[in-house]
VOPASE-849196 format. One record per atom (N, C-alpha, C): atom name; x, y negated, z. Coordinates in steps of 0.2 Angstrom, whole numbers. Atoms other than C-alpha are relative to their C-alpha. Layout:
% VOPASE-849196
   atomo       X       Y       Z
      CA       X       Y       Z
...
END
This chain:
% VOPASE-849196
   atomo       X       Y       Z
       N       4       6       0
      CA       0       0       0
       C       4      -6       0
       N      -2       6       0
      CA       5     -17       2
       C       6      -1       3
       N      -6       0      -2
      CA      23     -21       4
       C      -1      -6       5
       N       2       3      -2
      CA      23     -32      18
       C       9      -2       6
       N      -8       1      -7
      CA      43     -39      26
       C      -2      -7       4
       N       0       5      -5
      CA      39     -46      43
       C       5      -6       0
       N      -6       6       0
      CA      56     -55      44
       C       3      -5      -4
       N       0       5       4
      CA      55     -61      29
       C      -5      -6      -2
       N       8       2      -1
      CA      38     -67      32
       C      -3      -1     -12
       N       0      -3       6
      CA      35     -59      14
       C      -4       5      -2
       N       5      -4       3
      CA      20     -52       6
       C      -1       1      -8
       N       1      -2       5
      CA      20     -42      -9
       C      -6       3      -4
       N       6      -4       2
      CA       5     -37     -20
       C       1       3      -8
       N       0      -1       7
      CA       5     -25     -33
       C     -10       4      -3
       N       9      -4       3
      CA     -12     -22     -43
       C       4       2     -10
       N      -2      -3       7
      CA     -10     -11     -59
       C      -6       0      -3
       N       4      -2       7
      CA     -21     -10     -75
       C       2       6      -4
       N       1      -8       1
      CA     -27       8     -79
       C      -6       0      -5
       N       3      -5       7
      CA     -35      16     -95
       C       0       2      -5
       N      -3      -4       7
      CA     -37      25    -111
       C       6      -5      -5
       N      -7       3       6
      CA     -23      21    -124
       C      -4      -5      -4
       N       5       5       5
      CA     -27       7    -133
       C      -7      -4       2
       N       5       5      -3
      CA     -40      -1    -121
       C       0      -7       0
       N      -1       8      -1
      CA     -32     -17    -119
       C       4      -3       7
       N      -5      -1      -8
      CA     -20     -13    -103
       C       4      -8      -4
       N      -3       3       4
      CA      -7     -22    -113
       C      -2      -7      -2
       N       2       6       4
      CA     -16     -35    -122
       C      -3      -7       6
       N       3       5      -6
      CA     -24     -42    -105
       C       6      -3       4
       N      -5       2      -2
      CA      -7     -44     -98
       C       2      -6      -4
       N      -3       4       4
      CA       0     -52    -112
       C      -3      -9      -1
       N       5       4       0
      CA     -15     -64    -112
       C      -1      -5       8
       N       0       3      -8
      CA     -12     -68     -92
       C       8      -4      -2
       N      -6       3      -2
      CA       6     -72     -95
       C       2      -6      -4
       N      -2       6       0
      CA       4     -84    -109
       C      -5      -7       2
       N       5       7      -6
      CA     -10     -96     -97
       C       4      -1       3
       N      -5       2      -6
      CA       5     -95     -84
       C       6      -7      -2
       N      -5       2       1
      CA      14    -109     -82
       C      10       3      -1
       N      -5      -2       1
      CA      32    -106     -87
       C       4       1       4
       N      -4      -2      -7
      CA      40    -110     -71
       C      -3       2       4
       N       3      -6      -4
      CA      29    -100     -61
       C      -1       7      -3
       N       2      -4       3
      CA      29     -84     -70
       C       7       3      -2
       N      -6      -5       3
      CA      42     -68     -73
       C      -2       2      -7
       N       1      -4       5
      CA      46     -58     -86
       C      -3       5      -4
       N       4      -4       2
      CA      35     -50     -97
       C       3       7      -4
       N      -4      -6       1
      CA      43     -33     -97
       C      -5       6      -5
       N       5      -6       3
      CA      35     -20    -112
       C       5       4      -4
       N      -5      -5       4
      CA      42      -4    -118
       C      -4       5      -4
       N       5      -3       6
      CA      36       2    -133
       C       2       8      -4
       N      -1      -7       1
      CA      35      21    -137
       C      -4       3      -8
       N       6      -2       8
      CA      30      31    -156
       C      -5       2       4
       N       4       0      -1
      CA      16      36    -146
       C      -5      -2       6
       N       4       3      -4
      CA      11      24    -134
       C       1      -8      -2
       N      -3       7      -2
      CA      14       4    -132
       C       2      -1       4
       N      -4       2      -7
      CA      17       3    -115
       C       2       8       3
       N      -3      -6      -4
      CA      28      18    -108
       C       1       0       7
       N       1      -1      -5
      CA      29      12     -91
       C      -3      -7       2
       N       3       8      -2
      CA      25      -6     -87
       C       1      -7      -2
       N      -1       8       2
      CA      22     -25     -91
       C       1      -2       8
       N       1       2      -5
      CA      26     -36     -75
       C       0      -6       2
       N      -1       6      -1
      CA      23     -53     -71
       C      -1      -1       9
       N       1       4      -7
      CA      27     -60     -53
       C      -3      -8       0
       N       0       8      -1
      CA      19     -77     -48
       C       0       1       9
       N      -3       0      -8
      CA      24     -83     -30
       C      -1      -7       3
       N      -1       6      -5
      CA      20     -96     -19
       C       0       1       7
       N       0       1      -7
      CA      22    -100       0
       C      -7      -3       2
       N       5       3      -4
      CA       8    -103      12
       C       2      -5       4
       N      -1       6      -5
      CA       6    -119      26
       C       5       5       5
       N      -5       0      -7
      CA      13    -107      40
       C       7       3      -6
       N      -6      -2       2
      CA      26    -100      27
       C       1       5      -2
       N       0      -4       3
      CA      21     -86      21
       C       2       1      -8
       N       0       2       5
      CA      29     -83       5
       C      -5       7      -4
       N       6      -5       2
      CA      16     -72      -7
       C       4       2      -8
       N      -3      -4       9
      CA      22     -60     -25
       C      -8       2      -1
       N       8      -6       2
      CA       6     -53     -35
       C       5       1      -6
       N      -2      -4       5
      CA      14     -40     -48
       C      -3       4      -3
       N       4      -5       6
      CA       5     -32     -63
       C       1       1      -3
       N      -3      -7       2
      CA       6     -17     -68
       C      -5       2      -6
       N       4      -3       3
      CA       0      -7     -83
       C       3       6      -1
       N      -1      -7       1
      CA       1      12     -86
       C       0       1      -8
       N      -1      -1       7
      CA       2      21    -101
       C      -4       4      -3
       N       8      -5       1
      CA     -13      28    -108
       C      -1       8      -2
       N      -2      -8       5
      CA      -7      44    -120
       C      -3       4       9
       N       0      -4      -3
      CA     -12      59    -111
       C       6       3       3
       N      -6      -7      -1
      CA       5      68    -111
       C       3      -7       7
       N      -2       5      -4
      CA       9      52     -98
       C      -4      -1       7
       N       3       1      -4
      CA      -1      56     -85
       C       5      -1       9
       N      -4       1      -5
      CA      14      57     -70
       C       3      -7       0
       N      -2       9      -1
      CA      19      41     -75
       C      -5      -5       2
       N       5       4      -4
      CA       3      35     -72
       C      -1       1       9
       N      -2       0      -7
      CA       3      42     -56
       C       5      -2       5
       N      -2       5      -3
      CA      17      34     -51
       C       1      -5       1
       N       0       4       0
      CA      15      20     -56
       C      -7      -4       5
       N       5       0      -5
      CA      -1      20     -46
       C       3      -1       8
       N      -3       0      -7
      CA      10      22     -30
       C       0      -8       3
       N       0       5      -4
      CA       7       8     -18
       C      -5      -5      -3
       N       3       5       2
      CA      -5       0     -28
       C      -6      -3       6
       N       3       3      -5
      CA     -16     -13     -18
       C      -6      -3      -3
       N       7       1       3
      CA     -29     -16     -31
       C       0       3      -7
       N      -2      -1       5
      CA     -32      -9     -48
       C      -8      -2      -5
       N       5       3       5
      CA     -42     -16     -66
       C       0       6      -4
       N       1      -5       4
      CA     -49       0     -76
       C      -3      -2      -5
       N       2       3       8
      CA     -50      -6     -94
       C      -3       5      -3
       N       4      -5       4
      CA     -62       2    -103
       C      -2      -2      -8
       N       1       1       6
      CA     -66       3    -121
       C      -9      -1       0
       N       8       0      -1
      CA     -84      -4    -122
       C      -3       3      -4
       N       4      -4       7
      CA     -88       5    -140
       C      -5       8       4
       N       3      -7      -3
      CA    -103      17    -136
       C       5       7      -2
       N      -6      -6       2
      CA     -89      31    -145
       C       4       3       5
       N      -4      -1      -5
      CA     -78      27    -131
       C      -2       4       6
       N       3      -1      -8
      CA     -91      34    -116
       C       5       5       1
       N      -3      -5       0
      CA     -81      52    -116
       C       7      -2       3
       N      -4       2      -3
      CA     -67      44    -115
       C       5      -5       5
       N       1       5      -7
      CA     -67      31    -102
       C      -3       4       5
       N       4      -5      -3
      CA     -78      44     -93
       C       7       5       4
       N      -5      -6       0
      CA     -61      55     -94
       C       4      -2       6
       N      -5       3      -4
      CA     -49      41     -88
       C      -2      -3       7
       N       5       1      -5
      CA     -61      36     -75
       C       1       6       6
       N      -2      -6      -6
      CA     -59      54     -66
       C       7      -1       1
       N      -6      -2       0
      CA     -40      54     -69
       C       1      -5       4
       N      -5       6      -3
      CA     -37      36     -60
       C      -4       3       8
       N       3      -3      -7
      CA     -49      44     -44
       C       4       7       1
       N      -3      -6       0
      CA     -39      59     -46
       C       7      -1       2
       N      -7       4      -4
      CA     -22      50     -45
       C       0      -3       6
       N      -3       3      -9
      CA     -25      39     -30
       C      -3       5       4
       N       3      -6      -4
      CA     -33      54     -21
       C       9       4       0
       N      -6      -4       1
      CA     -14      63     -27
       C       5      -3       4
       N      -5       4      -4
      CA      -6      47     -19
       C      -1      -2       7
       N       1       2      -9
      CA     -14      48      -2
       C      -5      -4       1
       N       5       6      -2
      CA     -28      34      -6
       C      -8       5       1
       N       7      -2       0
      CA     -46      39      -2
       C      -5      -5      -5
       N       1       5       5
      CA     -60      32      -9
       C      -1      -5       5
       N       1       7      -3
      CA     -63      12      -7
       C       8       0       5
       N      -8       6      -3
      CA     -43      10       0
       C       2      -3      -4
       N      -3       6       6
      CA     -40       1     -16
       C      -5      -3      -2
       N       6       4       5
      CA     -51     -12     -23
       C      -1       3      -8
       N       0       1       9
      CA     -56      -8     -42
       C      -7      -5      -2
       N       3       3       4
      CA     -63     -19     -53
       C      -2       5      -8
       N      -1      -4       9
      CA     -69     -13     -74
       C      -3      -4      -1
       N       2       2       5
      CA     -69     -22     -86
       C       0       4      -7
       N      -1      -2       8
      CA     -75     -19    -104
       C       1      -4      -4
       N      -4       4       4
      CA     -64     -24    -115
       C      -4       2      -9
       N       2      -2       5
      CA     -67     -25    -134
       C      -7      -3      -3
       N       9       1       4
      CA     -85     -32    -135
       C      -1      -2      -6
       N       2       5       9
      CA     -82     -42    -152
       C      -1       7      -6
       N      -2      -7       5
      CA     -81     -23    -161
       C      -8       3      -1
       N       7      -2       0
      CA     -96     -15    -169
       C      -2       7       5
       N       3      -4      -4
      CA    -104      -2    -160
       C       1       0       8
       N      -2       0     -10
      CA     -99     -11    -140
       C      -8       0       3
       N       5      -1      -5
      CA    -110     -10    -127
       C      -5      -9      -2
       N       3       5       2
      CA    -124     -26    -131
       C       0      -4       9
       N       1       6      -6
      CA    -124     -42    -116
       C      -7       5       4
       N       5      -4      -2
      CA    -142     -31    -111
       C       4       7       4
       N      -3      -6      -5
      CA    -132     -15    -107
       C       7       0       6
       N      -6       5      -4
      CA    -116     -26    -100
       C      -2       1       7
       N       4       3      -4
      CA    -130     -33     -88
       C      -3       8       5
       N       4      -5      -4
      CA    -136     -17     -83
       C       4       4       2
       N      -7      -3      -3
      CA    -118      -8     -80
       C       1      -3       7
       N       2       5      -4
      CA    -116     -23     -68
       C      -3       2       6
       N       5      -3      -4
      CA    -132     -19     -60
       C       2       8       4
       N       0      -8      -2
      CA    -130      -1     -56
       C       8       2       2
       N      -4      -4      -1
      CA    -110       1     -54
       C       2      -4       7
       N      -2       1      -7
      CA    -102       2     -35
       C       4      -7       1
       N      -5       7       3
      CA     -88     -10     -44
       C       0      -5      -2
       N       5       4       4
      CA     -90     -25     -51
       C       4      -1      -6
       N      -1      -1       7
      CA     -90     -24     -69
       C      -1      -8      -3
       N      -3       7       3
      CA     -82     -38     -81
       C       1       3      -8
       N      -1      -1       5
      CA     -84     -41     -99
       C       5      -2      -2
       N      -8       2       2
      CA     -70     -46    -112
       C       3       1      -6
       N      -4       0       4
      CA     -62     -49    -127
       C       8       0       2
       N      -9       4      -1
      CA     -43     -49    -121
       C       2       0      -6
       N      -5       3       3
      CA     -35     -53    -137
       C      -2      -5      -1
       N       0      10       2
      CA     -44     -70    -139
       C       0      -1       8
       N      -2       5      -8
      CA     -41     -72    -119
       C      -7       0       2
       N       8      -1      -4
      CA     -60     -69    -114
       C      -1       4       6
       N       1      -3      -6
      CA     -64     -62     -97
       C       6       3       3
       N      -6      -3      -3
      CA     -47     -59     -93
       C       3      -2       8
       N      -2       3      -6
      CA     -43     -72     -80
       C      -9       1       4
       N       4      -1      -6
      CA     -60     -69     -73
       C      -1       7       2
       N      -2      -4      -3
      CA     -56     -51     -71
       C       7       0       6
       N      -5      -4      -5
      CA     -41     -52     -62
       C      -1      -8       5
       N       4       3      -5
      CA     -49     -67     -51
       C      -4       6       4
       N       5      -6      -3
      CA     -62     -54     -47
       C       4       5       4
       N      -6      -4      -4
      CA     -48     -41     -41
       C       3      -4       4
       N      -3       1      -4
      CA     -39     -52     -31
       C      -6      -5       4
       N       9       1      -4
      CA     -57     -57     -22
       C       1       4       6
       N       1      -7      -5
      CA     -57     -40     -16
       C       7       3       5
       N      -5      -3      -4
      CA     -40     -37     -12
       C       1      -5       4
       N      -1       3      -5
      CA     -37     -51      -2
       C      -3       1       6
       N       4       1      -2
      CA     -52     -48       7
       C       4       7       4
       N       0      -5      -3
      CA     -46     -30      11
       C       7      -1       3
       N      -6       1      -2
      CA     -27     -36      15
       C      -3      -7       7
       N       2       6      -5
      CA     -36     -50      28
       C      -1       4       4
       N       5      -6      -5
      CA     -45     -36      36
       C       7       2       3
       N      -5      -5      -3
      CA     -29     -26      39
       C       7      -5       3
       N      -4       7       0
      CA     -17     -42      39
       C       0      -6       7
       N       0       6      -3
      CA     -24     -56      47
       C       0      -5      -3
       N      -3       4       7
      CA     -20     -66      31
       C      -5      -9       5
       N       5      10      -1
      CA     -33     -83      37
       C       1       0       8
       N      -1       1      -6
      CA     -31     -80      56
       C       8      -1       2
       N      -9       2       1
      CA     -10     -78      57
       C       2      -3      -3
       N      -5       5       4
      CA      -3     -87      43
       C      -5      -3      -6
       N       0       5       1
      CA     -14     -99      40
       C      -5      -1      -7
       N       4      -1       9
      CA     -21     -91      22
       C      -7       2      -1
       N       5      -1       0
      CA     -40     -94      22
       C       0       6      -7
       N       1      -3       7
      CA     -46     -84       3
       C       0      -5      -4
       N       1       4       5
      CA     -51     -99      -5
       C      11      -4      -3
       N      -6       0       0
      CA     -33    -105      -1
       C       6       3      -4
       N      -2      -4       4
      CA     -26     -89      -8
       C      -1       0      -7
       N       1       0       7
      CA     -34     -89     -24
       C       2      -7      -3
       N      -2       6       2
      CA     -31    -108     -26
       C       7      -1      -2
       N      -8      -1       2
      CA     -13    -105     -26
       C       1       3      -5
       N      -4      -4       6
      CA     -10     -91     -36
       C      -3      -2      -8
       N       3       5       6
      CA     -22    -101     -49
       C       2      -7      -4
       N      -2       7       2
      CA     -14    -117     -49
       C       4      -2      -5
       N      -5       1       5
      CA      -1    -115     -61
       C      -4       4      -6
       N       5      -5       5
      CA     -14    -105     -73
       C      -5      -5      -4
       N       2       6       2
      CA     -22    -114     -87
       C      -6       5      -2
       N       7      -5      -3
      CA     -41    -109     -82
       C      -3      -4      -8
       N       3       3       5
      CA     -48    -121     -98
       C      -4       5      -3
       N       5      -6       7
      CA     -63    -112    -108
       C       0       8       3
       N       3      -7      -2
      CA     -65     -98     -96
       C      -5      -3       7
       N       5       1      -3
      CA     -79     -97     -83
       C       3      -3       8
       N      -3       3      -4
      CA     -66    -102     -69
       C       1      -8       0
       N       0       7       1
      CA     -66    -119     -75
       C      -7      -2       3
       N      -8       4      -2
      CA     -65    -132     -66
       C       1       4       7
       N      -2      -6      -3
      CA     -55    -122     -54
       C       4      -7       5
       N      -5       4      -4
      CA     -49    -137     -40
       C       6       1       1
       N      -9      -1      -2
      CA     -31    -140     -39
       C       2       1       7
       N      -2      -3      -7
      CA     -33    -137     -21
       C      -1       0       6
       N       6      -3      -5
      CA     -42    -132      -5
       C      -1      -8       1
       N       3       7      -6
      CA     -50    -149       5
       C       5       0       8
END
């Protein structure tokens, strides 16, 4: 779970994006890293394989310090969807503190998003998590494609699933910052719980997400206006 050095007063958050090959793991990262300002934001690390795109990880850190001085990392991860990859995924899974299940929204896809759905409960079950110790968010990515899911059935996914579901184009940059808003909601929420994060150092949630937003250019997604910074 969450890396957290007391003496460094140093909290680490790592949340991975999980799904079928070709979902849009990838494409939503790449999508987050160029809204990041440039001096807040690492390297976007991608290793391209004949049969995957991403063979272990994209990673961008953003970082800032809290009022009492906590300093805060959020690191995201993407798997690698091919099947013959599934220990990789499970590693990479390790220590996760929140995860995005990109799913292909084409009704085509249901079998397969269905598949990868068991495999990510199957891996944090294989890495000691139960259910509900990691926050998940899903989104369906893909929606501009003929036969996606229609705003009506979106609406009713939503409706009915435990998680909260997020539509999305990620290559034009749609839903993506309001996906990984939505995950880092829940994970804060569950790192307060075990933390202290707004009673010790000082880190209400609104605060938290303010931060990690601030150097993020929210323009034309449903985040806007997104205050430059708590009252």
């Amino acid at each position: 779970m969450v890396q957290f050095n007391h003496s460094a007063r140093e909290l680490t958050i790592k949340l991975v994006y999980y799904g079928p090959g070709l979902s849009g793991k990838t494409t939503n990262l790449q999508a987050l890293h160029e809204r990041i300002d440039k001096s807040a934001r690492g390297r976007l690390l991608t290793v391209d394989t004949s049969d995957d795109r991403t063979l272990f990880f994209d990673m961008m850190p953003v970082f800032f310090r809290s009022k009492s001085g906590l300093k805060v990392k959020v690191k995201l991860f993407t798997v690698p969807g091919q099947v013959i990859h599934n220990a990789t995924r499970r590693i990479v899974l390790q220590g996760a503190d929140g995860v995005v299940f990109v799913a292909d929204s084409r009704q085509s896809a249901g079998a397969e998003n269905n598949a990868y759905w068991k495999n990510l409960l199957e891996n944090l079950r294989e890495n000691g998590f139960a259910r509900g110790d990691v926050p998940i968010v899903v989104q369906f990515n893909k929606l501009d494609l003929p036969g996606a899911r229609t705003p009506e059935q979106l609406a009713e996914l939503q409706q009915k699933s435990k998680e909260p579901v997020f539509g999305a184009v990620a290559i034009r940059g749609e839903g993506v910052l309001e996906t990984l808003h939505g995950l880092l909601r829940l994970t804060y929420r569950q790192l307060d719980d075990r933390l202290g994060l707004a009673s010790k150092f000082e880190l209400p949630e609104r605060e938290f997400l303010l931060q990690i937003f601030k150097n993020v250019n929210v323009i034309g997604t449903r985040l806007e206006p997104l205050p430059s910074r708590a009252p």
